[in-house]
C-alpha positions in Angstrom: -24.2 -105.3 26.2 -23.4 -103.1 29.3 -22.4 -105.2 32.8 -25.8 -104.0 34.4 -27.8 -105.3 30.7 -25.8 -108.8 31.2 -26.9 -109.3 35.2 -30.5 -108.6 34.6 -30.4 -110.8 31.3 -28.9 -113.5 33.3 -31.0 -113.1 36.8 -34.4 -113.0 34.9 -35.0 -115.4 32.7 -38.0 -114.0 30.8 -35.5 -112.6 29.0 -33.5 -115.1 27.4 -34.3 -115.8 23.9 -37.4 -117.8 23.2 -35.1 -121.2 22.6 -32.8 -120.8 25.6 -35.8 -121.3 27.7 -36.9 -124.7 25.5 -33.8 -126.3 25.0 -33.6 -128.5 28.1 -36.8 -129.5 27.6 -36.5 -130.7 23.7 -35.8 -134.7 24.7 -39.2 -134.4 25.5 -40.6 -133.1 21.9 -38.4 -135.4 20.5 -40.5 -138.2 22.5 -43.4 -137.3 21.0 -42.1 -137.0 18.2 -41.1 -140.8 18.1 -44.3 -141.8 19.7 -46.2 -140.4 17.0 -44.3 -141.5 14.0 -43.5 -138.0 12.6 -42.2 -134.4 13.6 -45.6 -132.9 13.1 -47.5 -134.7 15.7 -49.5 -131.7 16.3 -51.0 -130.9 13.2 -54.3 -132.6 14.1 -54.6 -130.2 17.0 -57.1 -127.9 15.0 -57.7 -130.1 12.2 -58.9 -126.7 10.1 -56.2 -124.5 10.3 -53.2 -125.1 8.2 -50.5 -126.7 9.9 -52.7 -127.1 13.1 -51.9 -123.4 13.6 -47.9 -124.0 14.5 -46.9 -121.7 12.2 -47.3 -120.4 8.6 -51.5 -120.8 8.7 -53.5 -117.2 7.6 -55.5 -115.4 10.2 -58.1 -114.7 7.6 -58.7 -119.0 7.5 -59.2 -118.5 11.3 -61.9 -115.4 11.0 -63.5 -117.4 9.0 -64.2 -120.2 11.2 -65.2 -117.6 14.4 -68.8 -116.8 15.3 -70.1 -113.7 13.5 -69.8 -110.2 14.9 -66.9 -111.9 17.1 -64.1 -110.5 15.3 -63.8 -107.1 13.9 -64.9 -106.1 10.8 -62.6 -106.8 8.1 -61.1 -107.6 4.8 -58.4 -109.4 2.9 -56.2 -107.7 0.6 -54.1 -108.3 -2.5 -51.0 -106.4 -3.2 -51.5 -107.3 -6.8 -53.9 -104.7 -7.1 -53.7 -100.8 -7.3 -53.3 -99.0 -4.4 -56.5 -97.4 -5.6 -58.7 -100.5 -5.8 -57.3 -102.0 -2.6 -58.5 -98.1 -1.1 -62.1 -99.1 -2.5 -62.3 -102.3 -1.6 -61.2 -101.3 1.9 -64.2 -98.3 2.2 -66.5 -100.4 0.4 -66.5 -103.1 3.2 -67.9 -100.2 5.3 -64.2 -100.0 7.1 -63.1 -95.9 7.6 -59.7 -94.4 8.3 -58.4 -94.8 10.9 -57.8 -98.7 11.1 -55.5 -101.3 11.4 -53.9 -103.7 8.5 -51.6 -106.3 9.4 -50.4 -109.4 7.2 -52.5 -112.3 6.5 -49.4 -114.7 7.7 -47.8 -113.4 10.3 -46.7 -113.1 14.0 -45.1 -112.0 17.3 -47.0 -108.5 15.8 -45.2 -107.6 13.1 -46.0 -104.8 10.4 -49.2 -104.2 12.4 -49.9 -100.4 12.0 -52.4 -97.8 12.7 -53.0 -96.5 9.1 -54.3 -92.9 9.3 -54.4 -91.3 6.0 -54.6 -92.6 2.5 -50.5 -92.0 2.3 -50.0 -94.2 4.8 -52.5 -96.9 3.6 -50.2 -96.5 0.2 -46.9 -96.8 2.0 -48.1 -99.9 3.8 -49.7 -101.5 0.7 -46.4 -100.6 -1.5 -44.3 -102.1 1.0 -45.5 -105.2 2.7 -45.2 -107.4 -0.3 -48.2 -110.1 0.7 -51.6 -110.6 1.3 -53.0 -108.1 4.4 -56.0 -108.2 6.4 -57.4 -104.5 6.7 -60.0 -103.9 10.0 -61.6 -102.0 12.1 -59.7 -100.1 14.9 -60.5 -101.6 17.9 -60.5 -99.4 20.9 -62.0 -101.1 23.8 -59.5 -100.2 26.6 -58.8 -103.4 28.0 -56.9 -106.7 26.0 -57.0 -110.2 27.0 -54.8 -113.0 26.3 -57.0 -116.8 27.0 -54.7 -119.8 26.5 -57.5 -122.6 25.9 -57.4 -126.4 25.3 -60.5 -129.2 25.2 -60.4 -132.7 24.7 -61.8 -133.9 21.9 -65.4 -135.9 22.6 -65.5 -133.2 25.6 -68.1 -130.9 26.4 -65.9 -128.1 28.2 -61.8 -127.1 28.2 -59.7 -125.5 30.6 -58.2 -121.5 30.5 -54.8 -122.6 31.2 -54.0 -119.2 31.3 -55.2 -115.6 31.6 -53.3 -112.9 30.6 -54.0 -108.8 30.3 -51.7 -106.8 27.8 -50.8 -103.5 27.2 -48.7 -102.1 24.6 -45.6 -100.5 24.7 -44.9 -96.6 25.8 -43.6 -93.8 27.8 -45.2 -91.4 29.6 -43.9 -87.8 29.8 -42.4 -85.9 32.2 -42.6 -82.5 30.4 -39.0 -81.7 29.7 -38.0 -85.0 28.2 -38.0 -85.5 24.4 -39.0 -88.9 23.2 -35.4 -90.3 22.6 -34.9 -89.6 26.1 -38.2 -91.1 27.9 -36.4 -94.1 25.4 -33.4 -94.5 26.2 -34.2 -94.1 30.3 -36.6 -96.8 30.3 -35.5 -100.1 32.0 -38.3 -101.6 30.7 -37.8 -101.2 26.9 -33.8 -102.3 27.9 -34.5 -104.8 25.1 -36.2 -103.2 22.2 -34.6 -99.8 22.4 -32.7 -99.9 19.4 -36.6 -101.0 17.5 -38.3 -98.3 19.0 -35.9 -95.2 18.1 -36.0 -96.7 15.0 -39.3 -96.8 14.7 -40.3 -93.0 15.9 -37.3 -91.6 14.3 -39.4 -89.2 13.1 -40.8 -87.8 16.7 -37.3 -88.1 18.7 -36.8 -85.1 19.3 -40.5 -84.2 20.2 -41.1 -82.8 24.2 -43.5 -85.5 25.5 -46.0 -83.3 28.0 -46.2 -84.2 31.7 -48.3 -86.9 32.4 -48.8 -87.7 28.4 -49.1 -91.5 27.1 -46.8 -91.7 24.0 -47.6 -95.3 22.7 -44.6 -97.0 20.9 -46.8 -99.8 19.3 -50.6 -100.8 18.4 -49.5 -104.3 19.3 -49.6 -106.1 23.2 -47.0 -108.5 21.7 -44.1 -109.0 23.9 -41.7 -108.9 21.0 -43.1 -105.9 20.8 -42.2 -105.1 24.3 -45.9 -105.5 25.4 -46.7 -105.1 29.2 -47.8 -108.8 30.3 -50.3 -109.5 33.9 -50.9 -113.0 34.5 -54.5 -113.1 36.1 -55.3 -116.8 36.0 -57.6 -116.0 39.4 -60.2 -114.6 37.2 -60.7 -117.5 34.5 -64.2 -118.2 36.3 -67.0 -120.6 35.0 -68.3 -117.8 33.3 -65.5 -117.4 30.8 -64.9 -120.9 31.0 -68.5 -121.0 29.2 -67.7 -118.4 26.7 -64.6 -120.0 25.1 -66.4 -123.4 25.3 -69.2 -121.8 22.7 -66.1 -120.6 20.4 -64.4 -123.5 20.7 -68.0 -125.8 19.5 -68.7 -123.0 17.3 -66.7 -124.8 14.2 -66.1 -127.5 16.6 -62.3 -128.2 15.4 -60.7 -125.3 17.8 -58.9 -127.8 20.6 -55.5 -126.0 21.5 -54.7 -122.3 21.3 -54.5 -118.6 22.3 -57.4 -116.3 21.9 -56.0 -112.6 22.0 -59.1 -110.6 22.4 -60.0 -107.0 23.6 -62.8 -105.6 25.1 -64.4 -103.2 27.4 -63.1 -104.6 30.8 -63.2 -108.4 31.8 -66.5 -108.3 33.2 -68.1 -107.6 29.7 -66.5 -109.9 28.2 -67.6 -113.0 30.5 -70.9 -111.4 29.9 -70.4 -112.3 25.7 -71.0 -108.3 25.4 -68.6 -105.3 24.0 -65.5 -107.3 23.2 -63.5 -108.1 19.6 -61.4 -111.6 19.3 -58.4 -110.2 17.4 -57.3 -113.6 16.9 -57.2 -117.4 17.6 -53.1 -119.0 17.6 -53.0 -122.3 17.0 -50.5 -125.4 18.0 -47.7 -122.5 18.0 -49.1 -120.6 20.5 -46.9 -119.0 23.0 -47.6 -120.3 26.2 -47.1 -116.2 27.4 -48.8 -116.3 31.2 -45.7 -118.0 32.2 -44.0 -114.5 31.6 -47.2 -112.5 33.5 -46.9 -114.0 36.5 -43.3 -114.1 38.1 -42.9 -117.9 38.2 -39.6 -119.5 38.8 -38.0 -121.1 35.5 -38.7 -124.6 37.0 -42.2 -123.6 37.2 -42.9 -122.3 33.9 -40.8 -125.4 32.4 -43.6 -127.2 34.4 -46.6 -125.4 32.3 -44.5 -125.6 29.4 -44.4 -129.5 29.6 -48.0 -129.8 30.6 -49.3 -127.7 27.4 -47.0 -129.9 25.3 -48.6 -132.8 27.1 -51.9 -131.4 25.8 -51.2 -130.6 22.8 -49.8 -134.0 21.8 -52.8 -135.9 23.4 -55.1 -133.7 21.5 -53.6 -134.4 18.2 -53.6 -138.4 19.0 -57.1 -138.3 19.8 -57.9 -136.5 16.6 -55.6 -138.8 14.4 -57.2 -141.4 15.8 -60.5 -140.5 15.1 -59.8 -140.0 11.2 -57.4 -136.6 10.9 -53.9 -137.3 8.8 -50.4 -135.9 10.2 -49.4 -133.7 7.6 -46.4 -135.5 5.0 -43.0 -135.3 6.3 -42.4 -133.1 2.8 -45.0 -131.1 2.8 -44.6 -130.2 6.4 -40.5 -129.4 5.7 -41.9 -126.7 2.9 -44.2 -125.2 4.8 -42.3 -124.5 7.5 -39.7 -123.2 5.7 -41.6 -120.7 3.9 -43.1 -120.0 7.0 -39.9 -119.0 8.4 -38.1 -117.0 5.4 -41.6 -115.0 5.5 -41.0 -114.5 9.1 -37.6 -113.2 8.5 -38.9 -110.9 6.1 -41.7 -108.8 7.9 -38.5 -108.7 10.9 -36.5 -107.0 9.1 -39.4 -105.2 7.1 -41.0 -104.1 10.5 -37.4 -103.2 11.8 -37.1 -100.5 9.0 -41.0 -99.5 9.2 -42.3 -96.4 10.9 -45.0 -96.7 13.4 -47.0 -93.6 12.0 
């Protein structure tokens, strides 16, 4: 790391590593921890998504449980059939190239690609070694990240937090080949190394002046995603709208819907929008990095969601929902994580095609 990398590492603190950031505040987990009787207090958050959605639960369990026509049309698929039946199945679902297949258990937007061409549908399904959704492109031009939370027994929650989200890229300058437009961006200081990775094959390509190159389908900051907090526009409107998703199954209580759509307005209107997904207990609590607050601040919002969190799951434990076994929860997680570990370094060696 150069001097002028290690000064703006240590001046902002949206880029420290995720647990830098929770650290001091872990006496307090710990609390709750002890208060409930066990470390996964929170898995009665969302009493129908495995593991209360902290980490480790399939996004195709949580389509299932969204309204219909909410989500984009899609399909679950098993790499233990040919690449030629998991092509069928895929078309026959009424899904056409081009489209977008990510894995069933995953996060932080890894191995999410923009598959083009039956190649690189085979390439993906050759590689990715689990279960992968397969869906519609979405191309509505405007994402939205909602962090939501209601009280059990209550009629209406609070958008804690509003969020819009770009993806990644580099616009051209005419003269500049992609490696370049790369390497000079201060944003992408931490995910350079990913993204010439990534495009090797297009480094040396002459971006045209004024051209968007985009370096990732995904809005996810560990993707180097573009983040605007814009909690001023969580109106009673949208307030109403994720209210209905939540009742819609009526076990939704604490979580992140990522959604895009056609602008915001639409989308408080219930029209032209997709939810891409619903994150659980785990749920980064990301409109603390949108909106320029001061570390103590977002500490403070970190602390209130944990706050939330844990009184949600109390409520639903007392009303009937189990804490998942010490054991079983240790398994999980593990898995969880060595599956993590795997699509990081599988999406590290990936091309974006």
């Amino acid at each position: 790391m150069n001097v002028p990398d290690f000064w703006f590492k240590l001046l902002h603190w949206e880029a420290w590593h995720h647990h830098t950031k929770y650290i001091p505040l872990t006496p307090v987990w710990i609390w709750y921890c002890i208060r409930s009787g066990t470390p996964w207090f929170f898995t009665p958050s969302n009493p129908t998504l495995t593991f209360g959605g902290f980490e480790g639960e399939g996004k195709w369990e949580m389509y299932a449980q969204l309204p219909p026509g909410s989500y984009p049309l899609s399909t679950l698929v098993s790499t233990e059939q040919t690449i030629e039946k998991a092509e069928a199945q895929i078309l026959a679902t009424g899904i056409s190239y081009p489209f977008v297949a990510k894995p069933d258990i995953g996060m932080m937007g890894l191995m999410v690609r923009k598959i083009s061409t039956a190649a690189e549908l085979r390439e993906y399904h050759e590689r990715i070694g689990a279960a992968y959704i397969v869906q519609t492109l979405v191309d509505y031009p405007v994402e939205i990240a909602a962090f939501y939370y209601r009280v059990p027994g209550e009629q209406h929650g609070t958008i804690s937090g509003l969020l819009q989200k770009r993806p990644a890229h580099v616009l051209g300058d005419g003269k500049s080949t992609l490696a370049m437009l790369i390497n000079n961006s201060t944003f992408l200081r931490e995910k350079k190394t990913d993204m010439l990775r990534k495009h090797a094959a297009h480094l040396d390509k002459i971006i045209g002046q004024g051209e968007v190159f985009p370096l990732s389908i995904s809005s996810n900051r560990s993707q180097a995603g573009i983040l605007e907090g814009i909690d001023v526009k969580a109106d009673a409107q949208l307030h109403a709208l994720l209210d209905n998703w939540s009742h819609y199954n009526g076990n939704f209580y604490y979580g992140r819907y990522d959604i895009k759509c056609a602008s915001l307005d639409s989308l408080k209107e219930g029209r032209d929008f997709y939810i891409l997904e619903f994150n659980g207990a785990g749920a980064g609590i990301q409109h603390i990095l949108g909106s320029k607050y001061s570390l103590a601040k977002a500490m403070g919002i970190i602390l209130h969601h944990w706050k939330m969190l844990f009184k949600i799951s109390r409520i639903n434990h007392k009303a009937g929902i189990d804490y998942w076994p010490i054991k079983k929860g240790w398994w999980h997680l593990k898995k969880a994580k060595q599956n993590m570990e795997r699509l990081q370094k599988l999406d590290g060696n990936f091309p974006n095609f």
